[in-house]
C-alpha positions in Angstrom: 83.7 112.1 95.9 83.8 113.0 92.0 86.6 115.3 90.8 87.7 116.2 87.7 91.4 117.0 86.3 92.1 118.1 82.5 95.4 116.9 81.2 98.0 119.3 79.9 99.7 118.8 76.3 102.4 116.4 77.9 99.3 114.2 79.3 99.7 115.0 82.8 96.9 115.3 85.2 96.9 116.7 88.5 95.8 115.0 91.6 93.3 117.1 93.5 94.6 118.5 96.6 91.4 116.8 98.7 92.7 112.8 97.2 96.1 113.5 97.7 95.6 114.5 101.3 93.3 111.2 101.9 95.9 108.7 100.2 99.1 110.7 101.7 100.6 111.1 98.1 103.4 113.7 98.0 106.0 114.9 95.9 107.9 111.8 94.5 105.1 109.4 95.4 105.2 106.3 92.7 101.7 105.2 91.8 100.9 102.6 90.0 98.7 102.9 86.6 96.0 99.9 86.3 94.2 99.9 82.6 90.7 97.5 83.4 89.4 97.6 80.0 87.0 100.3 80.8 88.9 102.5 83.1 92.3 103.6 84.6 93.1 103.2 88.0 95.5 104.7 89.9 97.1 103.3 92.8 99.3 105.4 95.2 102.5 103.0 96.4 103.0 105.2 99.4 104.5 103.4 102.7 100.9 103.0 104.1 100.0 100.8 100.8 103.4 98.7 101.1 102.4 98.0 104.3 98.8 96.8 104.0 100.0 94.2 101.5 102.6 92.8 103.9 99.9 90.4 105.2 98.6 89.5 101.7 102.1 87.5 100.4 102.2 85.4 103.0 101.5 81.7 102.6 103.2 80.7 99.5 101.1 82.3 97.1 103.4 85.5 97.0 105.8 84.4 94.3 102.6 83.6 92.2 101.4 87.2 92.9 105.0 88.6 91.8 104.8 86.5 88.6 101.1 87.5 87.4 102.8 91.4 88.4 105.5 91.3 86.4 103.8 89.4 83.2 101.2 92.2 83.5 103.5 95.0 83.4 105.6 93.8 80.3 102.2 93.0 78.4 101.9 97.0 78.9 
């Protein structure tokens, strides 16, 4: 699916109806902004998302996970 958005003079961009629907993000919905050199990506952190990386911390390797988080969003 390709959209396109245009941002206003603040920089906001809206989040076609169609992708918000598919990732369940409503009002209030926190997503996360992801700069990969290249591109922006945009990840919803809606309670289906929290969810699916409940599984992923397990094992020790969490508080690793949490570190290389945080680093990256104070880099930012």
């Amino acid at each position: 699916m390709n959209l396109e958005t245009t941002t206003t003079a603040k920089g906001q961009i809206v989040i076609p109806a169609p992708l918000r629907r598919k990732y369940g993000i409503r009002e209030g919905t926190r997503i996360r902004i992801v700069d990969e050199g290249d591109k922006i990506v945009l990840k919803p952190l809606t309670p289906e998302y929290v969810r699916k990386l409940r599984g992923m911390l397990k094992g020790g390797g969490g508080l690793k996970v949490l570190r290389e988080e945080r680093k990256r969003d104070r880099d930012l």
